[in-house]
C-alpha positions as CSV (number, residue, x, y, z in Angstrom):
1,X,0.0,0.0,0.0
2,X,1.3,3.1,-0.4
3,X,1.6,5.8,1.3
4,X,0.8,9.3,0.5
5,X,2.6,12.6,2.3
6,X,1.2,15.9,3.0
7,X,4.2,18.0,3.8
8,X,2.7,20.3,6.9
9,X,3.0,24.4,6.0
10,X,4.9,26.2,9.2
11,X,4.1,29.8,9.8
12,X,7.9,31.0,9.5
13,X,7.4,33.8,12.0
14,X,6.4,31.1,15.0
15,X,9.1,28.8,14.3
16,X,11.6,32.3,14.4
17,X,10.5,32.9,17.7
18,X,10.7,29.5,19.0
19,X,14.4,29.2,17.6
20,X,15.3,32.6,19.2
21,X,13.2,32.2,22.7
22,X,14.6,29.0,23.0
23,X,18.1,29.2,21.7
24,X,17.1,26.0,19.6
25,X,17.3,24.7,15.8
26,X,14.9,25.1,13.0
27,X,14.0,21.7,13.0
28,X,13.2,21.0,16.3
29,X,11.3,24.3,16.8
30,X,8.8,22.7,13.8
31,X,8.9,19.7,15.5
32,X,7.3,21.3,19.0
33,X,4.4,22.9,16.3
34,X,4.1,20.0,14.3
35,X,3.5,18.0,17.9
36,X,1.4,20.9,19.2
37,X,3.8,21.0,22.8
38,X,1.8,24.1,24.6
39,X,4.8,23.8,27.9
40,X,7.7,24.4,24.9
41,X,9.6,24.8,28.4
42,X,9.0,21.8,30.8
43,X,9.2,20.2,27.3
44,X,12.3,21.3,26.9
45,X,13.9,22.0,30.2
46,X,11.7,19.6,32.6
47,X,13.2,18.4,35.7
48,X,12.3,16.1,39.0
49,X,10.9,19.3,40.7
50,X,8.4,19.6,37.7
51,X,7.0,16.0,38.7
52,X,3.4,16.6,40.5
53,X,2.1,15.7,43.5
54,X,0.9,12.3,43.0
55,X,-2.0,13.3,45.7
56,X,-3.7,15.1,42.9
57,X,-4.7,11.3,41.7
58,X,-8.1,10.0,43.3
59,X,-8.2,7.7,45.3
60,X,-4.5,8.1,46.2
61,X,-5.1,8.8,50.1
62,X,-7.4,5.3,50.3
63,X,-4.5,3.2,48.7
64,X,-1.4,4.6,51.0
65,X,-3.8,4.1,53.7
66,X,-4.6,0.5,53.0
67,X,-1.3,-0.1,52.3
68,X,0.4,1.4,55.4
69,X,-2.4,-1.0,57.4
70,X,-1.5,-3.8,55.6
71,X,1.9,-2.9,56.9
72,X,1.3,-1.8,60.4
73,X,-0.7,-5.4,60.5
74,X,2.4,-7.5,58.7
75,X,-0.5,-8.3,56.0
76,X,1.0,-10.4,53.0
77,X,0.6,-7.9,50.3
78,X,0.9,-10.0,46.2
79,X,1.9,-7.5,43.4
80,X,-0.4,-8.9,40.3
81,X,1.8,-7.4,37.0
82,X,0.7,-7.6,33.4
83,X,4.1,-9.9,31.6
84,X,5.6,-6.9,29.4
85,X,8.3,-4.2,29.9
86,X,5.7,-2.4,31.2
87,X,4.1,-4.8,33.7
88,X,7.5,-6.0,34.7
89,X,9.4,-3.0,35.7
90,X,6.2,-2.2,37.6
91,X,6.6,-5.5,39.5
92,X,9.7,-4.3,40.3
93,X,9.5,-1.1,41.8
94,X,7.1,-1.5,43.7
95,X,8.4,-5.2,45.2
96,X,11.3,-3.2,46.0
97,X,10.2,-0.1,47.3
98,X,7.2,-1.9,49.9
99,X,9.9,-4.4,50.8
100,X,12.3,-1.6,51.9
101,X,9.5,-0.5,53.7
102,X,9.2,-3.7,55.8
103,X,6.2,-5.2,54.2
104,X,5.6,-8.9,53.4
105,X,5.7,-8.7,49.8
106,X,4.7,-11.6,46.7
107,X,4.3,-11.1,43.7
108,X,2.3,-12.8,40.8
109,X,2.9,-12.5,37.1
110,X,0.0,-14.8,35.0
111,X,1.5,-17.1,32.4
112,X,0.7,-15.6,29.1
113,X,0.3,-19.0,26.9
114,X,-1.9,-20.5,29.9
115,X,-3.4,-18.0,31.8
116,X,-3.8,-15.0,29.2
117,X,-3.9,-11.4,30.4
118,X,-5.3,-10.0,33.3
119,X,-6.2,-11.3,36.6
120,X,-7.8,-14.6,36.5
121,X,-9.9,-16.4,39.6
122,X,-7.4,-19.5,39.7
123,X,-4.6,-16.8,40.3
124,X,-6.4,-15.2,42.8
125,X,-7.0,-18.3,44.5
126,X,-3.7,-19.5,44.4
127,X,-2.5,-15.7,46.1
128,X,-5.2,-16.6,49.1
129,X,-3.7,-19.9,49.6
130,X,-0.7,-18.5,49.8
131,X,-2.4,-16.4,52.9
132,X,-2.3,-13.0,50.8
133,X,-5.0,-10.5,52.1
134,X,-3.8,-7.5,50.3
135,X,-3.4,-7.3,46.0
136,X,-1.7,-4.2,44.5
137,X,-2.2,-5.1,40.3
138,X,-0.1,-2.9,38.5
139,X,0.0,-2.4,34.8
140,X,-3.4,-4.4,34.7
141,X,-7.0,-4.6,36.5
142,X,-8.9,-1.8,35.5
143,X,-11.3,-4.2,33.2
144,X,-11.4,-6.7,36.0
145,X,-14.8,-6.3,37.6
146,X,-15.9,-9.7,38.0
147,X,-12.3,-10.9,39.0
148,X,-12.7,-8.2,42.2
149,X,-16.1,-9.1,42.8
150,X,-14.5,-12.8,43.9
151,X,-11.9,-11.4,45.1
152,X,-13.9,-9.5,47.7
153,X,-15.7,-12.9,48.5
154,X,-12.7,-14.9,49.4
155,X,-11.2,-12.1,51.1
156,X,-9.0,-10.3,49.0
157,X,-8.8,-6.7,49.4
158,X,-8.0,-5.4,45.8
159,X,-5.7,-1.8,45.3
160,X,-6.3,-1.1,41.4
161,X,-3.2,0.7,39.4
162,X,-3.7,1.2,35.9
163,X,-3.2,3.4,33.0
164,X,-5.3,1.4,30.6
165,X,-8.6,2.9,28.9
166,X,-11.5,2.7,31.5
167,X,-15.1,1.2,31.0
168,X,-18.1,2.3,32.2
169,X,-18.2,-0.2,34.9
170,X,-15.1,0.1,37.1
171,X,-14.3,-3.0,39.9
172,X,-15.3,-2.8,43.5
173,X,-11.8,-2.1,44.5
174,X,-10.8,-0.2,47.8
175,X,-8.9,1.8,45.4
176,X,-8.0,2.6,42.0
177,X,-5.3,4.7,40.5
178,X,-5.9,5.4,36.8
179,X,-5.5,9.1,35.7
180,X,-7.9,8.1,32.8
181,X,-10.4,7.6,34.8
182,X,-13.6,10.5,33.8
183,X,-13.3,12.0,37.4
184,X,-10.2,12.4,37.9
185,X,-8.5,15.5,38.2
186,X,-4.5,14.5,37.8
187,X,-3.4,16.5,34.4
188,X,-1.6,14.2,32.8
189,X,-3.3,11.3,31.4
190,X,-0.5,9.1,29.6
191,X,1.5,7.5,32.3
192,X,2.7,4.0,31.2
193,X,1.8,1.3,33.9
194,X,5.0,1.8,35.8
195,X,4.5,5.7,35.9
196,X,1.3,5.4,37.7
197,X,3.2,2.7,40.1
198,X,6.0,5.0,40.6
199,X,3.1,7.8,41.6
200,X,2.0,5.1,44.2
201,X,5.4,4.6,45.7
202,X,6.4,8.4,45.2
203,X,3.1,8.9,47.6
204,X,3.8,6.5,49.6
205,X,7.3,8.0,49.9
206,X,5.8,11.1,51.3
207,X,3.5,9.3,53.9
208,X,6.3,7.4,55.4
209,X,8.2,10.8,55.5
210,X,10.9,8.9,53.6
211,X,13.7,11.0,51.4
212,X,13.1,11.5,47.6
213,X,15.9,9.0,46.7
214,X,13.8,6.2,48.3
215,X,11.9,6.5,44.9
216,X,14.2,8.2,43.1
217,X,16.7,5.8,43.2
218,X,14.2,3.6,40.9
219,X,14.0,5.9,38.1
220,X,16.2,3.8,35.8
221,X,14.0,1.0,35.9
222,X,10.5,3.1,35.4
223,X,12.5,4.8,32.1
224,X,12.8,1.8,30.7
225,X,9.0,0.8,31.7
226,X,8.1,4.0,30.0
227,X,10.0,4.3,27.0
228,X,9.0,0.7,26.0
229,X,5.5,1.3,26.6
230,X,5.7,3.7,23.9
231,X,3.9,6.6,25.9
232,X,4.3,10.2,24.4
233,X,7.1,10.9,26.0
234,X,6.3,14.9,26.8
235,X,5.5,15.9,30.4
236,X,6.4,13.6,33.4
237,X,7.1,10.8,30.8
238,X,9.9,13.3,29.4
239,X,11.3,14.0,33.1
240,X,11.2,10.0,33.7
241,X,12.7,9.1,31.1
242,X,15.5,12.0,30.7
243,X,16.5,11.4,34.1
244,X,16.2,7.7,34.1
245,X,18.3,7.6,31.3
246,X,21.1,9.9,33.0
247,X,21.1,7.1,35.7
248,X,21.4,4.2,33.7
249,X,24.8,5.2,32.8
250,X,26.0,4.6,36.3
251,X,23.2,2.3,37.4
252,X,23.3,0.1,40.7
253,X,20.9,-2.4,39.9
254,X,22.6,-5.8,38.7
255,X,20.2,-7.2,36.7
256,X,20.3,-4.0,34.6
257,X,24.0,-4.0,34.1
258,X,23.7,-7.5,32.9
259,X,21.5,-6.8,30.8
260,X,23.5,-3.3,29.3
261,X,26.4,-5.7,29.0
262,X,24.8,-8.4,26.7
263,X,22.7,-5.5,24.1
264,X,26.2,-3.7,23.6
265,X,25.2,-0.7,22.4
266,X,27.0,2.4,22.6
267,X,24.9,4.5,23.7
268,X,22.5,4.6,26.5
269,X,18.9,6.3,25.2
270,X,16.2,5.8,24.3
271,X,17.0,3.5,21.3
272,X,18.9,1.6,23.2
273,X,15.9,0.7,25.5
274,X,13.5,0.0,22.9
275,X,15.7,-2.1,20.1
276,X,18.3,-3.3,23.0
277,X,16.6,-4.2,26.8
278,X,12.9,-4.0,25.7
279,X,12.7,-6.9,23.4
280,X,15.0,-9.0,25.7
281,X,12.7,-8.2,28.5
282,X,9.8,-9.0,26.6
283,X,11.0,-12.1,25.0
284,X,10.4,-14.6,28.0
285,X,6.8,-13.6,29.0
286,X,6.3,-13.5,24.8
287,X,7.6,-17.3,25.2
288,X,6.3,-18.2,28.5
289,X,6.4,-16.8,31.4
290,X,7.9,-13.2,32.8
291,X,9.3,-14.1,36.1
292,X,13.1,-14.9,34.4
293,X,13.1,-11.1,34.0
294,X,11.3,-10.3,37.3
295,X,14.2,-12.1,38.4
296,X,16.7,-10.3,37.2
297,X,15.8,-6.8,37.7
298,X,15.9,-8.2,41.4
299,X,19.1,-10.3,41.0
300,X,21.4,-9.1,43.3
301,X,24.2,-11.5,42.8
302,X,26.5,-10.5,39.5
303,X,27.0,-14.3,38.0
304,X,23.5,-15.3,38.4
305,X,22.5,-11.8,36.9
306,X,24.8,-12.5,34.0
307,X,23.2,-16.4,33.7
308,X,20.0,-14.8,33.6
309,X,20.4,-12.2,31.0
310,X,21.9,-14.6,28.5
311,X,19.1,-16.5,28.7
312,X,16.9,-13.8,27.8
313,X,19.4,-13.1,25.2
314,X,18.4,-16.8,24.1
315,X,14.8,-16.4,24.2
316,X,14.8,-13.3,22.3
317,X,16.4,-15.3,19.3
318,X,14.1,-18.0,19.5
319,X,10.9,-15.0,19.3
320,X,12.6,-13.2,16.1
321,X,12.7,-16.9,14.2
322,X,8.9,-17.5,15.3
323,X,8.1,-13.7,14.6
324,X,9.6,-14.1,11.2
325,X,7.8,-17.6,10.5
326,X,4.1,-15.9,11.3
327,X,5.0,-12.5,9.4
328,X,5.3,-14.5,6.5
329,X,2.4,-16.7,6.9
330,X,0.2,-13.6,7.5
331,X,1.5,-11.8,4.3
332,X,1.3,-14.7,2.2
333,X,-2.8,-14.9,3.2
334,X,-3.0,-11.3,2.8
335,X,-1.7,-11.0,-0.4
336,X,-3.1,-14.3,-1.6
337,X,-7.1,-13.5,-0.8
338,X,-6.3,-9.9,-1.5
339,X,-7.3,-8.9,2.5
340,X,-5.2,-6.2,1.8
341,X,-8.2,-4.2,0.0
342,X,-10.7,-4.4,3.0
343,X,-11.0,-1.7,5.6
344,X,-9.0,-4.3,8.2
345,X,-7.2,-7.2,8.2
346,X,-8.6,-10.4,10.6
347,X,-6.4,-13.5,10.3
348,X,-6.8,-16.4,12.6
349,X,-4.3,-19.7,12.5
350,X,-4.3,-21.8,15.8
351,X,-0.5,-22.6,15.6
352,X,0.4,-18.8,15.7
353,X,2.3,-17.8,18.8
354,X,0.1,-15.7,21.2
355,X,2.9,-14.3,22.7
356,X,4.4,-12.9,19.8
357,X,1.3,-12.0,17.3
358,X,1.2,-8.9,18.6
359,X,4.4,-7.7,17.4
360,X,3.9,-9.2,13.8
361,X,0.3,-7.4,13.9
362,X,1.9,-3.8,14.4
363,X,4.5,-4.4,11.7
364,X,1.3,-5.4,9.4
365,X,0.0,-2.0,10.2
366,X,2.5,-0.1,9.6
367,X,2.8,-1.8,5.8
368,X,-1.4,-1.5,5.2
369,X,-1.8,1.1,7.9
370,X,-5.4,-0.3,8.7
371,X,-6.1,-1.8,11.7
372,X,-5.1,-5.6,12.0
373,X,-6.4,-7.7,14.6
374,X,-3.9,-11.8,14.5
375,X,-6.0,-14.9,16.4
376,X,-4.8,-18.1,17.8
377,X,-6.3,-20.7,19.7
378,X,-5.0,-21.8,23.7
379,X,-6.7,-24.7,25.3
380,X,-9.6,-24.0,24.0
381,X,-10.0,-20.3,23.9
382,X,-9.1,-17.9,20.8
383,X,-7.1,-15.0,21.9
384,X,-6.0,-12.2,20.0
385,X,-3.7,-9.0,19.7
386,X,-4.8,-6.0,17.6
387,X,-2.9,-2.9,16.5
388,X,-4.1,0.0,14.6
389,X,-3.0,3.2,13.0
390,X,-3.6,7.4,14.9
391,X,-6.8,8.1,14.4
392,X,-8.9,5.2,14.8
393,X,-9.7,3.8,18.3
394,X,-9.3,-0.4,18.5
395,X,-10.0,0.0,22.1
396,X,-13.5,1.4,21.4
397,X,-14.7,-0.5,18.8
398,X,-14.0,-3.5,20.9
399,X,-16.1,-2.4,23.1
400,X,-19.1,-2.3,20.9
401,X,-18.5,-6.1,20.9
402,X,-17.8,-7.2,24.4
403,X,-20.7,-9.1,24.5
404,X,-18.9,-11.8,22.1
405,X,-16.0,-11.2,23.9
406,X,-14.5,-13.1,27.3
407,X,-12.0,-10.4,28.3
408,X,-10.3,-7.5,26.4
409,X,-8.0,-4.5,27.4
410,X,-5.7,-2.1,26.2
411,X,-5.5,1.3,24.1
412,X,-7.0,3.5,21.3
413,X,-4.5,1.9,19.6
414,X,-3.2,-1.4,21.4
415,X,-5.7,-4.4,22.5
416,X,-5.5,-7.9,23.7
417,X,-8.9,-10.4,23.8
């Protein structure tokens, strides 16, 4: 398909001024119109003090409150994470941070070829059984009404962070922290997952009268949450991920030197995250299950650090082979029964990799650039991971169909069933 460019018209005098207010070159002055950045200056000169109060969010009181008597009681608390970058480094911080604190901390993390996405019952089971009275999901739960609902019956208390789109219906929780939520008055809407965790922890930072390096010191890891999530990276996503990057250089955490040593790459930005750490990362819940990179952002031993970054090293290998195999299979069908001239493309094929259609479905879009939606079947269920192009919301049109639908989440332009 091709493509057709409109080359954008600047008005020369606002670009002048930008340049010369902002001692900066012509091209990115038409890059902060083309991207219509109203703060040009926190855009451009953003720092930590510029982050905001992470009170602002609602329900932020009720979930430092819970988790401080969860504490106070030596309550088990389980961290539920989604299995991506995202979900991961979310995990991590806050594992880290509550356990600093003194809390009894788990954490969960669903297998993605059995369990699927989301919180499930069987998982919440299994975190009672393990004598859990306290979940923090992060990354995930803001679709999980029903899931909350049990929880609350088997006596789960449920603490909600999110940054996914919201339905009408929102679960029972005692709180939820989702700045996407219709009454809530936080500014900034497009935290990743690990933002809106690091807001939690920053809060919870405040309550406990702690130092700003007791969250701070995470920064590193919630960059590289962010930048993979592929946020906007303008307002506090900037800050995060300008400062994060600055203390990657000289990080402390193990795990993440590991992994810096096995990507090799020059330099540390944000290129470096996405093409370098983020797939390896993403590669063993894409191929089973997350915790081998849970583990190693916790890995505090060096030669167990290193064992477990090669092996995400491995298992990256192994998901570019299987990525390759279904790209090919999906172009050969498209171009075959000509799919390529409807409005989206649909393919199913039950030996597809869940874990990695997602990726093959945004490369499809950006070669058709029409939505495309890849299906596979898992014991018994067909699961899917969509992708679509600015401009058209997959999130919302699944939603016109949930009815036919077990479970679905995501973004206008991001969704998993």
């Amino acid at each position: 398909m091709q493509k057709k460019w409109n080359v954008k018209v600047y008005d020369e005098n606002q670009v002048k001024d930008i340049q010369n207010k902002y001692n900066i070159s012509e091209i990115l002055a038409k890059l902060i119109i083309s991207r219509d950045i109203k703060d040009i200056d926190n855009f451009l000169n953003g720092n930590i003090d510029d982050l905001r109060d992470p009170y602002i969010m609602k329900d932020m009181k009720k979930f430092v409150n819970r988790v401080k008597t969860a504490i106070s009681n030596n309550e088990k608390i389980c961290i539920y994470g989604d299995y991506d970058v995202d979900g991961i480094t979310s995990i991590t911080i806050m594992y880290k941070f509550l356990t600093n604190l003194g809390a009894d901390v788990m954490y969960y993390l669903p297998d993605r070829l059995v369990e699927g996405y989301g919180i499930n019952i069987k998982a919440l089971d299994e975190i009672k059984r393990q004598n859990a009275s306290l979940v923090i999901t992060v990354d995930c739960g803001i679709t999980a009404v029903e899931e909350t609902n049990y929880a609350k019956k088997i006596g789960l208390d449920m603490c909600i962070t999110d940054h996914h789109e919201c339905s009408e219906i929102l679960p029972d929780a005692i709180s939820i922290i989702n700045p996407k939520q219709k009454d809530d008055n936080y500014e900034f809407k497009m935290l990743a997952g690990v933002g809106v965790a690091f807001k939690c922890i920053e809060a919870l930072a405040e309550e406990f009268k702690l130092d700003k390096e007791s969250y701070l010191q995470y920064i590193d890891i919630v960059a590289i949450g962010t930048i993979s999530d592929i946020v906007p990276l303008v307002d506090e996503n900037r800050i995060i991920s300008k400062y994060g990057l600055l203390k990657l250089k000289n990080t402390k955490n193990i795990g993440l030197k590991a992994l810096l040593d096995i990507t090799n790459f020059k330099e540390i930005d944000s290129v470096m995250v996405s093409f370098g750490m983020a797939p390896r990362i993403n590669a063993c819940g894409r191929m089973g299950n997350a915790k081998v990179a849970v583990k190693l952002l916790l890995e505090n031993n060096k030669i167990e650090a290193n064992n477990l970054a090669i092996k995400l090293d491995k298992l990256n290998t192994l998901r570019q082979q299987v990525e390759k195999n279904i790209f090919d299979e999906a172009t050969n069908i498209i171009v075959k029964e000509n799919i390529d001239k409807k409005n989206s493309i649909v393919l199913y094929n039950e030996n597809w990799h869940n874990g990695v259609i997602g990726i093959v479905a945004s490369r499809l879009v950006n070669i058709y650039y029409k939505p495309v939606i890849l299906l596979t079947k898992e014991n018994g269920i067909i699961r899917g991971s969509g992708r679509c192009q600015p401009g058209f919301s997959l999130y919302d049109t699944l939603t016109k169909c949930k009815d036919c639908l077990l479970q679905f989440g995501g973004h206008e332009l991001a969704a998993r069933t």
